[in-house]
C-alpha positions as CSV (number, residue, x, y, z in Angstrom):
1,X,0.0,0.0,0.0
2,X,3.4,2.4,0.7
3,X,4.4,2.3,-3.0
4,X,1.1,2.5,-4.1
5,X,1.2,5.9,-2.2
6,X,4.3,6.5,-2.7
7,X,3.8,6.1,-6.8
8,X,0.6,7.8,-6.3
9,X,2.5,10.3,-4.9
10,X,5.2,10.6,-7.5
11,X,2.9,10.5,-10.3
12,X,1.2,13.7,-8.8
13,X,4.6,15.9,-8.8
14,X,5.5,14.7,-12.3
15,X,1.9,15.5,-13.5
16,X,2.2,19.2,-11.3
17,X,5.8,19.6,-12.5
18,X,4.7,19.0,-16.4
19,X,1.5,21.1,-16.3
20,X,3.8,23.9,-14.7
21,X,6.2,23.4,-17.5
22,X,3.3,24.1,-20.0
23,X,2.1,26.9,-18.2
24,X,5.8,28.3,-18.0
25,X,5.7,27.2,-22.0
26,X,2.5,29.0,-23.0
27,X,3.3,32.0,-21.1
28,X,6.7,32.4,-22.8
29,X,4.9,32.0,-26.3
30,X,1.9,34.0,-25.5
31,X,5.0,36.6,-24.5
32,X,6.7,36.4,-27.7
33,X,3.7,36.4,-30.2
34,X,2.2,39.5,-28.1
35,X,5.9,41.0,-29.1
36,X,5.7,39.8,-32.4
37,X,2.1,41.6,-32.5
38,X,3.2,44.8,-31.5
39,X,6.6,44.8,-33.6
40,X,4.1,44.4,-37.1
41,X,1.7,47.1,-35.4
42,X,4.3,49.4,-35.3
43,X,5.7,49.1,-38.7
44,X,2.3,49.2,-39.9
45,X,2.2,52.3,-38.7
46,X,5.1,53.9,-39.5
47,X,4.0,52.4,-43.3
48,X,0.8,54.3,-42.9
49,X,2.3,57.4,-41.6
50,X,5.2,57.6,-44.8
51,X,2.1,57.2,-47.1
52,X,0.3,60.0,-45.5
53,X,3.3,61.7,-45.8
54,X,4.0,61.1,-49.3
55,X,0.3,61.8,-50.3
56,X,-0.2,65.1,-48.2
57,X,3.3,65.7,-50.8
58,X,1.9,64.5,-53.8
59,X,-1.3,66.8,-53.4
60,X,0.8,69.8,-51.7
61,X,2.7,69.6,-55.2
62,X,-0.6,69.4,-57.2
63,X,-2.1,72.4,-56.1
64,X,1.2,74.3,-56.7
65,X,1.3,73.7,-59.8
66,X,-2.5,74.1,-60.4
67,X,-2.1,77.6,-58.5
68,X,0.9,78.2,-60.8
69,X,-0.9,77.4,-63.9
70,X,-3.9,79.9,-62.6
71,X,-2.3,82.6,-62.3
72,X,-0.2,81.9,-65.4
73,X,-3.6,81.9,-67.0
74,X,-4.5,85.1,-65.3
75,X,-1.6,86.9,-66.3
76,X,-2.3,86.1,-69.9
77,X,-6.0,87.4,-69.9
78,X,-4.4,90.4,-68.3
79,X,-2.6,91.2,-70.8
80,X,-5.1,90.1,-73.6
81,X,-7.5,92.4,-71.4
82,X,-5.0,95.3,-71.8
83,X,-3.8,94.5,-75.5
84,X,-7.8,94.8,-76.2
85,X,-8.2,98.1,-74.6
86,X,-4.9,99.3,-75.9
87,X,-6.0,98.8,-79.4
88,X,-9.9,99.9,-78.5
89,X,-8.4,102.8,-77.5
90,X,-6.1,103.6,-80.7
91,X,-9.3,102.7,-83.2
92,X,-11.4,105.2,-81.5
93,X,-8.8,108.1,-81.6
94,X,-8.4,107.5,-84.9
95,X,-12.3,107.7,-85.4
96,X,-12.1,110.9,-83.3
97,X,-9.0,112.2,-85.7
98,X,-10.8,111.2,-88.8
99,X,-14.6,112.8,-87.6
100,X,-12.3,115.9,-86.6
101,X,-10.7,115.6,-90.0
102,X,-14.5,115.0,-91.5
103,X,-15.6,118.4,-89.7
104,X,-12.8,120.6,-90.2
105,X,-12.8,120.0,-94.3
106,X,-16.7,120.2,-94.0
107,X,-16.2,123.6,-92.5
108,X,-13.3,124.6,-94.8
109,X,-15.7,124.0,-97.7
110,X,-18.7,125.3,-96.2
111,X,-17.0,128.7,-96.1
């Protein structure tokens, strides 16, 4: 009945002493893959963040060139604006030079 006990007993620590080994087992890979986890978080994020950062680039650049090309745009209708009023204004001084012209030989030959 002693070694029955006594085996009894035995077989108890070596099933205590195994399950603590798993515990001890599953703890240290719960440990690492909880590691692991937050190792590919953070490169996910710092991924993210440099595409944010290179789109926030990308459309930074875009609308510099689009405001470039708008007031490229502008500046050229300015100055078709004032080419148009330039010559508006020469065609109707010569229209006031010739009516002058008109009345002054109309005069000249009504006297």
């Amino acid at each position: 009945m002693e070694t029955l006990i006594e085996g009894a007993h035995g077989a108890i620590e070596t099933l205590i002493e195994g399950a603590h080994g798993a515990i001890e087992t599953l703890i240290e890979g719960a440990h690492g893959a909880i590691e692991t986890l937050i190792e590919g978080a953070h490169g996910a994020m710092e991924t993210l963040i440099e595409g944010a950062h290179g789109a926030i680039e990308t459309l930074i650049e875009g609308a510099h060139g689009a405001i470039e090309t708008l007031i490229e745009g502008a500046h050229g209708a300015m100055e078709t604006l004032i080419e148009g009023a330039h010559g508006a204004i020469e065609t109707l001084i010569e229209g006031a030079h010739g009516a002058i012209e008109t009345l002054i030989e109309g005069a000249h030959g009504a006297i």
